[in-house]
FILUMMAR-620664 format. One line per 10 residues: their letters; for each residue x, y, z of N, C-alpha, C. Coordinates in pm, 1 decimal. Layout:
BEGIN
A) X,Y,Z,X,Y,Z,X,Y,Z | ...
//
This chain:
BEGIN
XXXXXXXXXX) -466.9,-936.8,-1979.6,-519.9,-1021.1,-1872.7,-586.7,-933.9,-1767.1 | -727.6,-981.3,-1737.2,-795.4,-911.1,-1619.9,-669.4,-946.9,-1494.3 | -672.2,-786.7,-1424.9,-578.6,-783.1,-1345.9,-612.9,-723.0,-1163.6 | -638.9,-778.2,-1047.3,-702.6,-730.4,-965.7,-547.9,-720.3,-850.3 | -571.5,-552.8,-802.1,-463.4,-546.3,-701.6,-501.7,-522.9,-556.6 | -473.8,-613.5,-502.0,-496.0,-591.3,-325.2,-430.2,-591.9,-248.7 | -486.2,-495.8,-124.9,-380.5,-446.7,-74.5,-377.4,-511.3,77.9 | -326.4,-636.5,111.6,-392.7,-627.1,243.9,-310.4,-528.3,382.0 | -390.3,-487.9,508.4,-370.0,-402.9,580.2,-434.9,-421.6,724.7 | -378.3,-450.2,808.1,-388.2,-513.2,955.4,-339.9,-387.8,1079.1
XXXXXXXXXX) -440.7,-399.0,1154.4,-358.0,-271.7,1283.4,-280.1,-323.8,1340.5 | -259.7,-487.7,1378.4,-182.6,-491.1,1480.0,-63.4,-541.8,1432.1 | -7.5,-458.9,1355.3,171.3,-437.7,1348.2,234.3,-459.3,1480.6 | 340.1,-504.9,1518.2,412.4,-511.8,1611.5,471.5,-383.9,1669.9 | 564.5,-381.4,1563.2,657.2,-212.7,1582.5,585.7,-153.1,1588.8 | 490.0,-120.7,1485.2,401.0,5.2,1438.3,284.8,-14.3,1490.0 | 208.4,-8.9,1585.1,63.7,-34.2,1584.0,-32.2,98.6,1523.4 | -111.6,11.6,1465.7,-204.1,123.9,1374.3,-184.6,166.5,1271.1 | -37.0,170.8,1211.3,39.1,177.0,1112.7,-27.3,191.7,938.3 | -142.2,145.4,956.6,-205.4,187.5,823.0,-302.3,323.8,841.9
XXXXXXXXXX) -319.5,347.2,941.0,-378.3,469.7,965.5,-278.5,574.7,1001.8 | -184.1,577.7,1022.8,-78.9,620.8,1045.0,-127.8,763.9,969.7 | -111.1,887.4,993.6,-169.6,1047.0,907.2,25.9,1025.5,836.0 | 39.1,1102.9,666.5,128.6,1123.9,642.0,61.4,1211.3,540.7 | 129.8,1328.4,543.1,125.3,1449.5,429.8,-71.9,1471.7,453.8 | -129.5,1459.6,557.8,-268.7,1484.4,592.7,-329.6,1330.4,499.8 | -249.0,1249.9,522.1,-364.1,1110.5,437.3,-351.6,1011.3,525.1 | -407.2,937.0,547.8,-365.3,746.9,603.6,-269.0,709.0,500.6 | -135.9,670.6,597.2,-89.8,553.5,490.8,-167.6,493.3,390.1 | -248.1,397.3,420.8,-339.0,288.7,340.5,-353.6,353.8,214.8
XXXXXXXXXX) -411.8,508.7,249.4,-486.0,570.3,140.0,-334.9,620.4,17.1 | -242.6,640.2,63.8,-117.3,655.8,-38.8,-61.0,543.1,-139.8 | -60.5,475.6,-1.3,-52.4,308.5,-82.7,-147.7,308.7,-186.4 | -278.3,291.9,-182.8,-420.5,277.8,-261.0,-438.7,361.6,-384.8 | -368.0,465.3,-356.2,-344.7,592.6,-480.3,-245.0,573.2,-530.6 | -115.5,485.4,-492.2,11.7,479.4,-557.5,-52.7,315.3,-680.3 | -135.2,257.5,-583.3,-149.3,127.4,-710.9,-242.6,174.3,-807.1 | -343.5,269.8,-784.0,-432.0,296.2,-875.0,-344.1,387.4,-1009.3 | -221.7,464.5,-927.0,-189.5,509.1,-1058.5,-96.0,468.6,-1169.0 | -96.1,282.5,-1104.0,-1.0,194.3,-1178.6,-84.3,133.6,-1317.8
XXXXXXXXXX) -242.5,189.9,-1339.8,-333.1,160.1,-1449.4,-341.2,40.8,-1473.2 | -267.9,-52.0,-1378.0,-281.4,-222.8,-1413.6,-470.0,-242.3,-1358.6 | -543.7,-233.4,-1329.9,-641.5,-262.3,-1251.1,-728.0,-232.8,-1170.4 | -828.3,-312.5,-1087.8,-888.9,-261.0,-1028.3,-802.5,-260.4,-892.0 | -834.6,-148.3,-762.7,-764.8,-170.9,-663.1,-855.9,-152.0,-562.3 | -784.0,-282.5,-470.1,-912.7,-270.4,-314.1,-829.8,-299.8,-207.8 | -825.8,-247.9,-95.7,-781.8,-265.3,30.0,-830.4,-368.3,110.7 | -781.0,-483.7,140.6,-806.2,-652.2,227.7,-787.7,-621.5,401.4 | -870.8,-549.1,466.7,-853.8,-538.5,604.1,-961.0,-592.0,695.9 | -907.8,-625.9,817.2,-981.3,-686.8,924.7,-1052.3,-604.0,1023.8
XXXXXXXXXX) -1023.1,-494.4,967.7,-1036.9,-337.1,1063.0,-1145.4,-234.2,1008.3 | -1256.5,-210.7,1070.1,-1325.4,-131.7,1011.4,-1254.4,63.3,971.7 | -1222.1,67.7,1087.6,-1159.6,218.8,1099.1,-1052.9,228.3,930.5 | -983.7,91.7,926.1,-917.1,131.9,805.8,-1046.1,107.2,645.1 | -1106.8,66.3,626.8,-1201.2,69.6,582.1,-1288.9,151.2,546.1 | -1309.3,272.6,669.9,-1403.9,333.6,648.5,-1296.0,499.8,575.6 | -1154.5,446.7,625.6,-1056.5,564.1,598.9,-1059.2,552.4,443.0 | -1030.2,397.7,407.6,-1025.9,442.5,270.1,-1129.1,483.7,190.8 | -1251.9,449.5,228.4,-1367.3,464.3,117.0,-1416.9,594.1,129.3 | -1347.8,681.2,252.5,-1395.8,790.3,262.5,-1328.2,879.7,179.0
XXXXXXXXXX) -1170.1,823.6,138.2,-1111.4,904.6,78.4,-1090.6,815.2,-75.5 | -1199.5,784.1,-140.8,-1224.3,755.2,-281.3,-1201.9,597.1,-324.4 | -1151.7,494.7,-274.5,-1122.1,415.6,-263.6,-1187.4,234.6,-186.7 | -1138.9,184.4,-227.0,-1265.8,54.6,-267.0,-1212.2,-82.0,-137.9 | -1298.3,-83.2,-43.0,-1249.5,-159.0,63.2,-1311.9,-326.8,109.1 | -1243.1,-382.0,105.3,-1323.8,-525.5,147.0,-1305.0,-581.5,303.9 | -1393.4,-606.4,346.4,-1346.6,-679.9,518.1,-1287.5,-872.4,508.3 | -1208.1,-838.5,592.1,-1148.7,-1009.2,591.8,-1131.3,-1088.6,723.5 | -1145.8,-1194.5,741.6,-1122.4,-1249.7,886.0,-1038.9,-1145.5,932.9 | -991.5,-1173.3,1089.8,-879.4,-1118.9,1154.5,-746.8,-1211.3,1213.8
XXXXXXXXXX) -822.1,-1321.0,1157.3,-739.4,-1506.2,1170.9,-633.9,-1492.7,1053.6 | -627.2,-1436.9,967.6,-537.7,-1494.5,927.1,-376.3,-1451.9,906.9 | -276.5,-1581.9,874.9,-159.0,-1607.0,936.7,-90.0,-1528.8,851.9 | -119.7,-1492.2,727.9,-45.8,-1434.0,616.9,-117.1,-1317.6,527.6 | -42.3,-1233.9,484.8,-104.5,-1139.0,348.0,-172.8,-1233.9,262.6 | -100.4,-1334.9,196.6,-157.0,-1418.9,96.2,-305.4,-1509.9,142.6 | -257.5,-1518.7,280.4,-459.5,-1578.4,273.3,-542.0,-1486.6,283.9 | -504.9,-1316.0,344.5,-609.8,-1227.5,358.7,-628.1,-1198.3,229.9 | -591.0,-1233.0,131.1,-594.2,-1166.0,-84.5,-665.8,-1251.1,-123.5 | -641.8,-1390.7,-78.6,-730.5,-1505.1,-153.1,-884.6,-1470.2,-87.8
XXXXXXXXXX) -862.3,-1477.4,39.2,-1042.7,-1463.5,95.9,-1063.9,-1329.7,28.7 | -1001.2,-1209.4,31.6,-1060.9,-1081.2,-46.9,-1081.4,-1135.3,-155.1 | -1016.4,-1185.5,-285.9,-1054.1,-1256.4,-445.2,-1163.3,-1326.1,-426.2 | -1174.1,-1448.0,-385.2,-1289.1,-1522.9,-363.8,-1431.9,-1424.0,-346.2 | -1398.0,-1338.3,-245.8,-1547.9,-1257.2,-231.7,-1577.4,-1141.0,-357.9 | -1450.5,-1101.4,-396.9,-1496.9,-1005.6,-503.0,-1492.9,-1016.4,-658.9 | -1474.8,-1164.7,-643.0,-1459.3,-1239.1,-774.2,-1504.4,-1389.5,-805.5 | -1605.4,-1401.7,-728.6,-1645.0,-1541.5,-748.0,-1680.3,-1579.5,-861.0 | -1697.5,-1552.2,-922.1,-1718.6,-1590.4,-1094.3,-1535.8,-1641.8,-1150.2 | -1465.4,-1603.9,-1074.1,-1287.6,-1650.0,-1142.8,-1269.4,-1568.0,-1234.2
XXXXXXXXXX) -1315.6,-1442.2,-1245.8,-1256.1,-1402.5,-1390.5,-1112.6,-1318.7,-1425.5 | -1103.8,-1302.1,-1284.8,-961.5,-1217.1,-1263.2,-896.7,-1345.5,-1255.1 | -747.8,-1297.9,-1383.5,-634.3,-1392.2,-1415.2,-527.2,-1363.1,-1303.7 | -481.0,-1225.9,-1268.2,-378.4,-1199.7,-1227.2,-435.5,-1109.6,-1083.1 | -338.5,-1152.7,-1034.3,-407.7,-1049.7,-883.9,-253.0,-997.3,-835.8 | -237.6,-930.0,-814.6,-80.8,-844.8,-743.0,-131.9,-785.2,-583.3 | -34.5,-839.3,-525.9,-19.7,-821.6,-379.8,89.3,-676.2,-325.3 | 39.7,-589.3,-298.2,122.2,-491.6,-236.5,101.4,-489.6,-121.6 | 208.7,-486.5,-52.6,221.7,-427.9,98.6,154.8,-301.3,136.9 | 71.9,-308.9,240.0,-0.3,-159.5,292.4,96.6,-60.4,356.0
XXXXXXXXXX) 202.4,-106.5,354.2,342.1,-51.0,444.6,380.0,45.8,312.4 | 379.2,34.2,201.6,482.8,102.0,100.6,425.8,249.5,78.8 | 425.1,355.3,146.4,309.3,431.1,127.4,415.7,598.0,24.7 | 531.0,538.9,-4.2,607.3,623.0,-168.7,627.6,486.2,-272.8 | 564.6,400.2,-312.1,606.4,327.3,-375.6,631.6,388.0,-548.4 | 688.0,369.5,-592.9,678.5,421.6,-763.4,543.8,334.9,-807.9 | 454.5,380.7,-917.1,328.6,295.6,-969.5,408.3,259.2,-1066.4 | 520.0,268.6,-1085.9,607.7,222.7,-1240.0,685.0,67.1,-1170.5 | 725.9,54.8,-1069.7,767.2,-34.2,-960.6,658.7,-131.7,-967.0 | 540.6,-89.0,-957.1,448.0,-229.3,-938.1,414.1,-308.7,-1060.3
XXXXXXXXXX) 405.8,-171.2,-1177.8,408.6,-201.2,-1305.7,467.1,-316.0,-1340.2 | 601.3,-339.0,-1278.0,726.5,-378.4,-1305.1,682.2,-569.2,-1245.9 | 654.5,-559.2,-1163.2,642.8,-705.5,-1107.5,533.3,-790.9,-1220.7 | 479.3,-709.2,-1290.0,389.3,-796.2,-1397.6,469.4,-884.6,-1522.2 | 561.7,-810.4,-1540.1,666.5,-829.5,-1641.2,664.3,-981.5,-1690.2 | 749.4,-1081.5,-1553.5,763.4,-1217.1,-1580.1,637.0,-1282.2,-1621.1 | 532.2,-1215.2,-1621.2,431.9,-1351.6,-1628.1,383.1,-1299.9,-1795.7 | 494.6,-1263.0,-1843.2,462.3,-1252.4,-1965.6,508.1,-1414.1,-2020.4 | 585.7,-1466.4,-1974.3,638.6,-1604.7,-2000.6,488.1,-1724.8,-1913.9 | 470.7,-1805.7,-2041.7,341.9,-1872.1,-1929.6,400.9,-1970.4,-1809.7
XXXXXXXXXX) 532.7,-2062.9,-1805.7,577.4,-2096.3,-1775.9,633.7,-2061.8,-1577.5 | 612.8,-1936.0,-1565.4,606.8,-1852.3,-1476.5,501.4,-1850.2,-1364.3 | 468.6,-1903.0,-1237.4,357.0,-1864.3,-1136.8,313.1,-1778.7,-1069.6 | 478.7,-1741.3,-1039.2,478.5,-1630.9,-944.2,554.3,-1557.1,-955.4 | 557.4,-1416.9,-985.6,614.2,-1276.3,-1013.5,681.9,-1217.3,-896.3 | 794.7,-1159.5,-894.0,806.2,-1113.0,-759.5,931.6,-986.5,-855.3 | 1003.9,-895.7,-753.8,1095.9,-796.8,-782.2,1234.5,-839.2,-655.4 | 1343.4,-752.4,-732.2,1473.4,-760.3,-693.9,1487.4,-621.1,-690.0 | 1615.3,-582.5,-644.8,1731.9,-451.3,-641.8,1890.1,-490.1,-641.4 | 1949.5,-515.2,-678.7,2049.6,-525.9,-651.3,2144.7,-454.4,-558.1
XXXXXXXXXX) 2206.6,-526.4,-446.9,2238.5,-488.3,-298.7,2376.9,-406.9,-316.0 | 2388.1,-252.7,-277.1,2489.5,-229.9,-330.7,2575.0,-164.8,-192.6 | 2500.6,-126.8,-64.7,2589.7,-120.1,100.0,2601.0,-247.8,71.6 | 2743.3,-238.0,147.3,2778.0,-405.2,239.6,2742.2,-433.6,374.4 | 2671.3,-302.7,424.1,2619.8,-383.7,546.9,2470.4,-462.0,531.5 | 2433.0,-430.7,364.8,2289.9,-512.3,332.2,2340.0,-670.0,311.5 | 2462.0,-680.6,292.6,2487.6,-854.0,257.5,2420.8,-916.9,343.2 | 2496.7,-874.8,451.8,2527.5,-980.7,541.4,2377.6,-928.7,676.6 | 2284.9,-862.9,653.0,2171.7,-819.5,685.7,2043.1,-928.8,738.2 | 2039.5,-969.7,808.6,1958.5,-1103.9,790.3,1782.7,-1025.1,780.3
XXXXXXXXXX) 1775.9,-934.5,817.0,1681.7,-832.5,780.9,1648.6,-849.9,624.8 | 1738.5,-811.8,590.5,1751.9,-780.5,411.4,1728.6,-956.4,368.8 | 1628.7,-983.3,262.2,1590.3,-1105.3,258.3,1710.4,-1113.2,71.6 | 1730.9,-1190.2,98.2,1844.6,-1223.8,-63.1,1727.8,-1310.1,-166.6 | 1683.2,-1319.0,-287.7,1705.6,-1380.0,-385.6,1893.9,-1492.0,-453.3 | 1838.3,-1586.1,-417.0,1942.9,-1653.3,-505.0,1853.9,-1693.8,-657.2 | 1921.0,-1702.3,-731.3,1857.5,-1706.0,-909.9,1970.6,-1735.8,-1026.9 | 1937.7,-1767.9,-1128.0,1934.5,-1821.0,-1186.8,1929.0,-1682.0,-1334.5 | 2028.3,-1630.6,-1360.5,1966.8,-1497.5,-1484.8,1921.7,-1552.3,-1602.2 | 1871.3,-1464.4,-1629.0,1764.9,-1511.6,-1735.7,1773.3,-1363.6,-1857.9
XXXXXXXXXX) 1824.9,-1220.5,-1767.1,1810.0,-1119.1,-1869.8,1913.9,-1080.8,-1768.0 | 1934.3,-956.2,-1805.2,2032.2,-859.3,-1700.7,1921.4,-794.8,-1641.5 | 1800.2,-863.2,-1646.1,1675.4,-755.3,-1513.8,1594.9,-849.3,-1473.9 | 1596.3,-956.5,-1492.7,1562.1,-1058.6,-1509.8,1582.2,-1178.9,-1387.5 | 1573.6,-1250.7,-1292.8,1587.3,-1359.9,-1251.2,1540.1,-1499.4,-1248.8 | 1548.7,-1622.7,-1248.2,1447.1,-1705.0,-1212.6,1522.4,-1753.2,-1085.2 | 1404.3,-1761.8,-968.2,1438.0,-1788.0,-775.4,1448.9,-1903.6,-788.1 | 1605.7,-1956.4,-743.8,1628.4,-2067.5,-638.4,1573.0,-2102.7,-515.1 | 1622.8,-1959.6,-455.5,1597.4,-1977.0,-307.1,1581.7,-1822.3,-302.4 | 1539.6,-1812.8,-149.7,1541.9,-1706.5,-97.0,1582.4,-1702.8,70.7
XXXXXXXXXX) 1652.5,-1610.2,90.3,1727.2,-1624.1,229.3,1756.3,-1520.6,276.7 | 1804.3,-1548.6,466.7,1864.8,-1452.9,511.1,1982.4,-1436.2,501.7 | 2078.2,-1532.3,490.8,2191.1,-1548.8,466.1,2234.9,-1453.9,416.2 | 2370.1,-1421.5,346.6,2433.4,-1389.2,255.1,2453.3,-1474.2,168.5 | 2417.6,-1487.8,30.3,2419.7,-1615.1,-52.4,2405.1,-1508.6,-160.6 | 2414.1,-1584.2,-308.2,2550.3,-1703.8,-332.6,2681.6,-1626.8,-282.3 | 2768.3,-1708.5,-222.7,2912.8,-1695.4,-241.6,2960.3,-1722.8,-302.4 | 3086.8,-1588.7,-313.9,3161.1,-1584.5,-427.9,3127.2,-1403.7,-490.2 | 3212.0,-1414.5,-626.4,3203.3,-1305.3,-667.3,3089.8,-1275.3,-781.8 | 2999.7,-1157.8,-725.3,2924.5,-1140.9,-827.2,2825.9,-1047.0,-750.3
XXXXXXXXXX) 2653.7,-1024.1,-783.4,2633.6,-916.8,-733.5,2510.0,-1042.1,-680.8 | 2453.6,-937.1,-548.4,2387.1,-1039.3,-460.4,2211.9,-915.0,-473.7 | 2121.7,-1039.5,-452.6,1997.2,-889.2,-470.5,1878.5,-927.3,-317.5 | 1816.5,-808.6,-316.7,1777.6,-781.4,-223.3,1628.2,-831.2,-274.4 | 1552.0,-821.0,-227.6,1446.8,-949.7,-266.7,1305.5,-836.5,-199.6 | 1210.0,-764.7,-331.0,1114.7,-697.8,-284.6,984.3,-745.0,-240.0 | 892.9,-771.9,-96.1,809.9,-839.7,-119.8,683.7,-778.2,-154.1 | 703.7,-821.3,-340.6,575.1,-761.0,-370.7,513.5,-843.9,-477.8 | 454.3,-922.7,-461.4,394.5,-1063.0,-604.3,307.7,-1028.0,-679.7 | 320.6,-1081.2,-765.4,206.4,-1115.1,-929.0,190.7,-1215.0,-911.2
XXXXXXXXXX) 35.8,-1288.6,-897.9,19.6,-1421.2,-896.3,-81.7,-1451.0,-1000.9 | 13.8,-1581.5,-1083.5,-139.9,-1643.0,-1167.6,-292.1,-1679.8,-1044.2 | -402.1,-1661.1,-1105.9,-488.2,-1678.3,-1036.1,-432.3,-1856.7,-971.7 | -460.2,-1944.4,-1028.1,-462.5,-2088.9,-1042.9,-346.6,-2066.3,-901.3 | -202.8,-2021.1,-962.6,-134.3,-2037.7,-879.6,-152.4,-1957.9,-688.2 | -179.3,-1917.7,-687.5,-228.8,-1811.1,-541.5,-297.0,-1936.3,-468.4 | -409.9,-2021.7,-586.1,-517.7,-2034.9,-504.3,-447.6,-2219.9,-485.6 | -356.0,-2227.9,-556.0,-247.2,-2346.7,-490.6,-196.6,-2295.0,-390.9 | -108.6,-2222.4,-386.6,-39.1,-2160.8,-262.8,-125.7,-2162.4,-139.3 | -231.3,-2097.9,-136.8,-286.3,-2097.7,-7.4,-328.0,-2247.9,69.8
XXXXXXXXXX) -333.5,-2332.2,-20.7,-393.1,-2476.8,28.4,-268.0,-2603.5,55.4 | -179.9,-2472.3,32.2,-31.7,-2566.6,101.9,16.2,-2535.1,224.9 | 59.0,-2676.4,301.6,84.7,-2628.4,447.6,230.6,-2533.5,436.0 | 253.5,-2478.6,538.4,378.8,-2425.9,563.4,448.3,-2526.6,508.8 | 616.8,-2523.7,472.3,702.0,-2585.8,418.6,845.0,-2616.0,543.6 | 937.2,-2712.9,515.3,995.7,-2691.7,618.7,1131.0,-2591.6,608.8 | 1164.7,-2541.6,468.8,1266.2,-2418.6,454.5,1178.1,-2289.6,490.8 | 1063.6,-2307.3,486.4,984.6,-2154.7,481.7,965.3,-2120.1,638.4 | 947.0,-2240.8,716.1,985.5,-2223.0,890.0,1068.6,-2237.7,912.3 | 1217.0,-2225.9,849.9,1303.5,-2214.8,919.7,1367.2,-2090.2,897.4
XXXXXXXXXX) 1343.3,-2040.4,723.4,1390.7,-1906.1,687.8,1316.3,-1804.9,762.4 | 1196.7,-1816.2,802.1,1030.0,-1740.0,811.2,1033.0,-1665.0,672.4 | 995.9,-1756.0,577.5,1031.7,-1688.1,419.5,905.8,-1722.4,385.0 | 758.6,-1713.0,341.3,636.6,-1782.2,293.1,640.1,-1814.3,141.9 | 735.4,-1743.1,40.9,751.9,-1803.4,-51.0,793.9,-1882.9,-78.4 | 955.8,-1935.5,-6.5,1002.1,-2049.9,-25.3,842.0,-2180.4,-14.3 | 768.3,-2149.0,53.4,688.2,-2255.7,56.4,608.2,-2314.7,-157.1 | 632.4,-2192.1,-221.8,593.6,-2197.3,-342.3,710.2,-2285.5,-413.6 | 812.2,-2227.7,-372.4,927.1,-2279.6,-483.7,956.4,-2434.1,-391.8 | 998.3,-2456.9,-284.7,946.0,-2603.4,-228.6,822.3,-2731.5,-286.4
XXXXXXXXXX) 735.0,-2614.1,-334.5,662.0,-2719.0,-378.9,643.5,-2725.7,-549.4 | 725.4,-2677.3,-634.8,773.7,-2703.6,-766.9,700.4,-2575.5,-831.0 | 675.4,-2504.9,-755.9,614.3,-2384.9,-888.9,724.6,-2308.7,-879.0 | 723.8,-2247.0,-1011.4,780.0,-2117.9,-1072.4,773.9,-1989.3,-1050.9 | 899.8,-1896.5,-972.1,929.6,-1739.2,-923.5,987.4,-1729.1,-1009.6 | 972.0,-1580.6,-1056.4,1059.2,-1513.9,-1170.5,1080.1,-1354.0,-1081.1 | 1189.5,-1280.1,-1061.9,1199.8,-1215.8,-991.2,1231.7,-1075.9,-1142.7 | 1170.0,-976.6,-1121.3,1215.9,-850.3,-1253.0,1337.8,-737.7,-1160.5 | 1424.4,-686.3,-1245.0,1491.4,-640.4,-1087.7,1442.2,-481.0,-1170.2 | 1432.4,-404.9,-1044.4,1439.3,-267.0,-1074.6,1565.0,-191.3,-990.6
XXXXXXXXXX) 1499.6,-44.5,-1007.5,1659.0,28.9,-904.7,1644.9,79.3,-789.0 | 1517.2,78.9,-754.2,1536.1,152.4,-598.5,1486.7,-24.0,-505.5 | 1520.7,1.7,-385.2,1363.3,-31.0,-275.5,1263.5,14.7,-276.4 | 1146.3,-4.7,-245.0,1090.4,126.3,-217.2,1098.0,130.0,-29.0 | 1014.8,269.2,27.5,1074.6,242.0,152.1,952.8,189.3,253.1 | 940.0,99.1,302.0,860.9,13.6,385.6,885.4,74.0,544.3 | 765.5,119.7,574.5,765.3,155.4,717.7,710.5,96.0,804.4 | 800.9,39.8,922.1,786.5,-48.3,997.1,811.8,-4.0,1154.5 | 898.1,141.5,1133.6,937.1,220.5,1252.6,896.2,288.2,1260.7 | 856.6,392.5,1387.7,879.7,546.7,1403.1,972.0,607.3,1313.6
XXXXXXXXXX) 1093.1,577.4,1302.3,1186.6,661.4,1196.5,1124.0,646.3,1066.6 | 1102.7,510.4,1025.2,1037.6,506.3,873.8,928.1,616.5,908.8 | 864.4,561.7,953.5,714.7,669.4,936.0,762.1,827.9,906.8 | 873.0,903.5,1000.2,936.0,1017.5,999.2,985.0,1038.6,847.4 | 1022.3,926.1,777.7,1107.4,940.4,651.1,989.2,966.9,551.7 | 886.3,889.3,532.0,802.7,907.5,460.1,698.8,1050.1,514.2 | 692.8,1063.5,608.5,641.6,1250.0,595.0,753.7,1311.2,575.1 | 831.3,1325.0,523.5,952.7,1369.3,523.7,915.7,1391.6,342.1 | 961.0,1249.2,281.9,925.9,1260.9,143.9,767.7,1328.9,44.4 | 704.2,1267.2,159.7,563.9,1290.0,101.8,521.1,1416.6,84.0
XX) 548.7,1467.5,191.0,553.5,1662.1,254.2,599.9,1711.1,176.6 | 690.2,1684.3,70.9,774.2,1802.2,-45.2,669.0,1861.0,-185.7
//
């Protein structure tokens, strides 16, 4: 299946401002991110930003950039307006959404979120870890998958929450946000209003599974690490630098 990966990437982070330009190991974030999906061989890869400066960072350093409103409310509408412009013909089946934040992600990790949509039955692809501190349970930070097994790597999403859920005994997973979307399905998603579990969790997928489509979650073994702080940022020159 033609497979297109985008990355969208915004300056005005809260915590982090600027945060995709952020220098780590002498690169922009953006540009690690952009080199970590390209060397996942699923596709073509382009960066979805509202920002010229990040734009001009990536294409300077080899890499393929599209401009997008600065309106919009979510990653998932800045991917659809990037698809639409760089694919108007529809021919890309699958499009995968990475966070511009993940800038050590494994390319074997993203690999990994393609998995479920080997089943056609499936809309939306997403990843797990299984939560193994106990101060991640009960984390309202830490977003949970509730599911349904299907393999021992395997999930299909109930829900997704801050909670600690399910209760009881068994193992609880940490919920990666990183999607595989059928084309068809994305371009449903975006033309649905918010949901009323998805404003109350602030969860944007629940708005998918609310409205009867299909998450299949693949679990792998790490997180990867998402920088959202000064300390994150410190951790990843930390890793990157070796």
């Amino acid at each position: 299946m033609s497979t297109l990966i985008l990355i969208p990437a915004r300056m005005a982070s809260t915590r982090l401002p600027g945060k995709p330009l952020a220098d780590i190991a002498g690169r922009p974030m953006i540009v690690h991110v952009a080199a970590r999906a390209t060397e996942s061989g699923l596709g073509r890869v382009v960066v979805a930003t509202d920002t010229d400066a990040v734009a001009q960072a990536v294409r300077a350093n080899g890499f393929e950039a599209v401009m997008t409103r600065a309106d919009h409310e979510s990653g998932s509408d800045r991917i659809f307006e990037a698809l639409t412009a760089l694919d108007p013909a529809g021919k890309v089946e699958i499009v995968v959404n990475v966070q511009g934040d993940l800038p050590t992600i494994d390319p074997a990790t993203i690999q990994a979120a393609l998995r479920p949509l080997d089943k056609p039955e499936v809309d939306i692809a997403t990843l797990g870890v299984e939560i193994v501190r106990e101060d991640e349970k009960t984390n309202p930070n830490v977003v949970k998958i509730v599911g349904s097994a299907l393999t021992e790597k395997r999930l299909r999403a109930l829900y997704f929450t801050r909670a600690t859920a399910p209760w009881g005994d068994g193992p609880l997973y940490h919920h990666i946000g990183l999607y595989a979307y059928r084309r068809a399905a994305l371009d449903r998603f975006v033309s649905l209003k918010p949901s009323p579990l998805e404003k109350r969790e602030r969860l944007e997928q629940l708005r998918a599974l609310e409205a009867g489509m299909r998450i299949d979650a693949e679990i792998v073994a790490t997180v990867p690490l998402g920088v959202d702080t000064p300390e994150d940022l410190d951790r990843a020159r930390e890793l990157l630098s070796k």
